[in-house]
C-alpha positions in Angstrom: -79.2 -43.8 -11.1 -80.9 -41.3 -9.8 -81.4 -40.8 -5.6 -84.9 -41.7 -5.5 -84.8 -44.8 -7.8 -81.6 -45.9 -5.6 -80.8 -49.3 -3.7 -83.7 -51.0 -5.3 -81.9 -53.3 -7.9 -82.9 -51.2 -11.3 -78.9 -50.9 -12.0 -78.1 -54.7 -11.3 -81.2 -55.7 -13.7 -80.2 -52.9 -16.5 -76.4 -54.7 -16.0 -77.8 -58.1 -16.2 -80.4 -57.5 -19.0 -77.5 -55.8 -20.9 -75.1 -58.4 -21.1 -77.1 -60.8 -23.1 -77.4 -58.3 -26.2 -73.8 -57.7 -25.8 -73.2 -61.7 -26.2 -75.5 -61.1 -29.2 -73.5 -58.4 -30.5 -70.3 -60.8 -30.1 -68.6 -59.0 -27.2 -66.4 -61.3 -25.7 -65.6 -59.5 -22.5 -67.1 -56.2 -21.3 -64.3 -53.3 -19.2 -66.7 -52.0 -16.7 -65.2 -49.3 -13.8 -66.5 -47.5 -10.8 -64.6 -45.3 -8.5 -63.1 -46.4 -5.5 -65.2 -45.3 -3.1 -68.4 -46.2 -4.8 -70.1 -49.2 -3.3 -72.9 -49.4 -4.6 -71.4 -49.7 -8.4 -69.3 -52.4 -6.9 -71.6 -54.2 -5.2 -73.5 -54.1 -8.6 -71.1 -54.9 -11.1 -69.6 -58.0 -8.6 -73.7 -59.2 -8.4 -73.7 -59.4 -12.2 -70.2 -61.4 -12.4 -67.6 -58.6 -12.2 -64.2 -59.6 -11.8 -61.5 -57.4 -10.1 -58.8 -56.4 -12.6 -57.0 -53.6 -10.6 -57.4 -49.7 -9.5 -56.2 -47.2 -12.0 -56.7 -43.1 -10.7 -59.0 -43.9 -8.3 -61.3 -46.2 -10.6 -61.7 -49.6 -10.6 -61.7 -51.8 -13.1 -63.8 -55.1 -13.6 -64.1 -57.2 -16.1 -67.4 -59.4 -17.4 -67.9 -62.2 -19.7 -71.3 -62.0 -20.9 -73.0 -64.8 -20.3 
């Protein structure tokens, strides 16, 4: 996301639009991973269902079931 479009929900409705067409597309669960220090990503993947797998090389790793 770029700076300017930041903070105003555009990556939480891409994520949430997303995960319908990947139910579609007969994905049953969908890796997602931000780095650690990114809270923004996490605050936006956990929004849209995220669950907290564990923290590989300073990334972490969440996993959603599209709904």
């Amino acid at each position: 996301m770029r700076p300017s479009a930041r903070r105003r929900g555009h990556a939480a409705a891409a994520l949430a639009n997303a995960l319908p067409i990947a139910r579609e597309l007969g994905i049953a669960r969908i890796l997602l991973t931000c780095d650690e220090d990114n809270a923004g990503s996490r605050a936006t993947i956990e929004k849209n269902g995220g669950v907290y797998e564990d923290s590989r090389n300073g990334k972490r790793r969440y996993w959603i079931v599209p709904a």
